[in-house]
C-alpha positions in Angstrom: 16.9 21.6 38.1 14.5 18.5 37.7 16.6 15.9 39.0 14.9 12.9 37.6 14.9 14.4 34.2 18.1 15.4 34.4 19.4 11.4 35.4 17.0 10.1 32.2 18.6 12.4 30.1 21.8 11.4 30.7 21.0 7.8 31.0 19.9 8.0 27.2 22.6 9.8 26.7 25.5 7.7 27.5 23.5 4.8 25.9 24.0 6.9 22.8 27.3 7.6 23.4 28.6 4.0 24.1 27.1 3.5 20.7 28.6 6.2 19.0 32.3 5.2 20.6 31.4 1.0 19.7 30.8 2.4 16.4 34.0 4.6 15.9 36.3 2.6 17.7 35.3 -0.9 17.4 34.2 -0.8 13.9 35.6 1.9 12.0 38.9 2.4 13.2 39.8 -0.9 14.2 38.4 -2.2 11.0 40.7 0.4 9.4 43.5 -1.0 11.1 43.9 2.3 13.3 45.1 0.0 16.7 46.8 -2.6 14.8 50.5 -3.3 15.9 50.2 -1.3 19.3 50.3 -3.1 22.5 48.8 -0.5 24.6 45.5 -1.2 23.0 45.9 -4.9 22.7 42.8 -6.3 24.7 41.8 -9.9 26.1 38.4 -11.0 24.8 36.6 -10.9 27.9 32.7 -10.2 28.0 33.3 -8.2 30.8 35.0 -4.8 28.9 31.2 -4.6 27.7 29.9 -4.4 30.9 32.4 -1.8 32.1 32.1 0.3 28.9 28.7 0.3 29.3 28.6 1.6 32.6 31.5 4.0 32.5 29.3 5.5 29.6 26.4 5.9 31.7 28.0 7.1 34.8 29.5 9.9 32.3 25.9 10.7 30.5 24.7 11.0 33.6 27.2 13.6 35.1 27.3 15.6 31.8 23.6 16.0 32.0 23.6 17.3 35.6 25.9 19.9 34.4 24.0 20.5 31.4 20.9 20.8 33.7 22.8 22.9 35.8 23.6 25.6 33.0 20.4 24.9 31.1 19.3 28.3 30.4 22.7 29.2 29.0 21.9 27.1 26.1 20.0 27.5 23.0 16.7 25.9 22.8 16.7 21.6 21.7 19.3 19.7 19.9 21.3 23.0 19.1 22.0 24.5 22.7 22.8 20.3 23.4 25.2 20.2 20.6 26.8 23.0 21.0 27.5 21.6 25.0 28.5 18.8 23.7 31.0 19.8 21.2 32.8 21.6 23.8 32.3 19.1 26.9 33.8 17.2 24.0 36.6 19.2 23.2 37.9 19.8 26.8 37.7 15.7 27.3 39.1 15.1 24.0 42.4 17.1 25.0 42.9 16.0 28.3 43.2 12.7 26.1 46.6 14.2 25.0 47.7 13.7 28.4 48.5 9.9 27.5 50.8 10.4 25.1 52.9 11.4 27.7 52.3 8.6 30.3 52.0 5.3 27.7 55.0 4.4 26.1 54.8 3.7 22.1 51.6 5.9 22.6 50.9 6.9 18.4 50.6 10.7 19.3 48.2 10.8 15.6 45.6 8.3 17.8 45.5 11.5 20.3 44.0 13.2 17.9 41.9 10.9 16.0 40.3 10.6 19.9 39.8 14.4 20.1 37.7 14.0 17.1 35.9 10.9 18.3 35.0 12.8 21.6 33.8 16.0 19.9 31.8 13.9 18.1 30.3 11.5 20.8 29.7 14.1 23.2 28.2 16.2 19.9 26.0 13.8 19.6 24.8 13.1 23.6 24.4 17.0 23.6 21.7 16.8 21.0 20.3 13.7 23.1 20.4 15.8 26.6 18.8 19.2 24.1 16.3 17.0 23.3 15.0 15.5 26.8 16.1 18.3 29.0 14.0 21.4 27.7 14.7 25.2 28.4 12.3 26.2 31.2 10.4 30.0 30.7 12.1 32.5 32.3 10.8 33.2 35.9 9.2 36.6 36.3 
């Protein structure tokens, strides 16, 4: 495993990411009124959730791409073998979001899966990213 590659990758990738989730969340659904009249996702306006977003999302492109690395030749060739990681790096983080509808009170159970979605399609989407940087190497031998 190329370690430097590896971090890159996954650098870009949750830059990507964070994108992806700004995009869904921040525009789409709360344009769309999907958090509207729920205080468990009421938030301050404080400049600082940026910051943290931001580096939560690289923190996590950086650990999916070490185990993307890791399990690199398991995976088909560019942004296919990365997407098809992704979708179900996605999947598994996307359920284990259904774990808050049983520890938040008032949680809507329907945002549970509109998250599962959102991750399938964020980490989709950082797959292809990691397929694209982080190449297949030729088998040794």
């Amino acid at each position: 495993m190329n370690w430097g590659r590896a971090v890159v990758a996954g650098l870009v990738a949750g830059i990507a990411q964070n994108i992806v989730n700004f995009v869904m969340h921040g525009l789409i659904l709360d344009t769309a009124g999907t958090y509207e009249g729920h205080a468990a996702f009421a938030q301050e306006d404080d400049p600082s959730v940026f910051v943290w977003f931001t580096a939560i999302a690289l923190v996590i492109g950086v650990v999916a791409a070490l185990f993307f690395a890791s399990s690199r030749q398991s995976w088909a060739d560019g942004a296919k073998g990365g997407l098809h990681f992704g979708i179900l790096l996605g999947a598994v983080v996307g359920f284990q979001q259904f774990y808050l509808t049983l520890v938040i009170n008032e949680f809507p159970y329907y945002v549970a899966w509109i998250w599962l979605a959102v991750e399938i399609i964020s980490f989709g989407i950082g797959g292809m990213v990691l397929g694209l940087i982080y190449k297949r190497t030729a088998p040794a031998g």
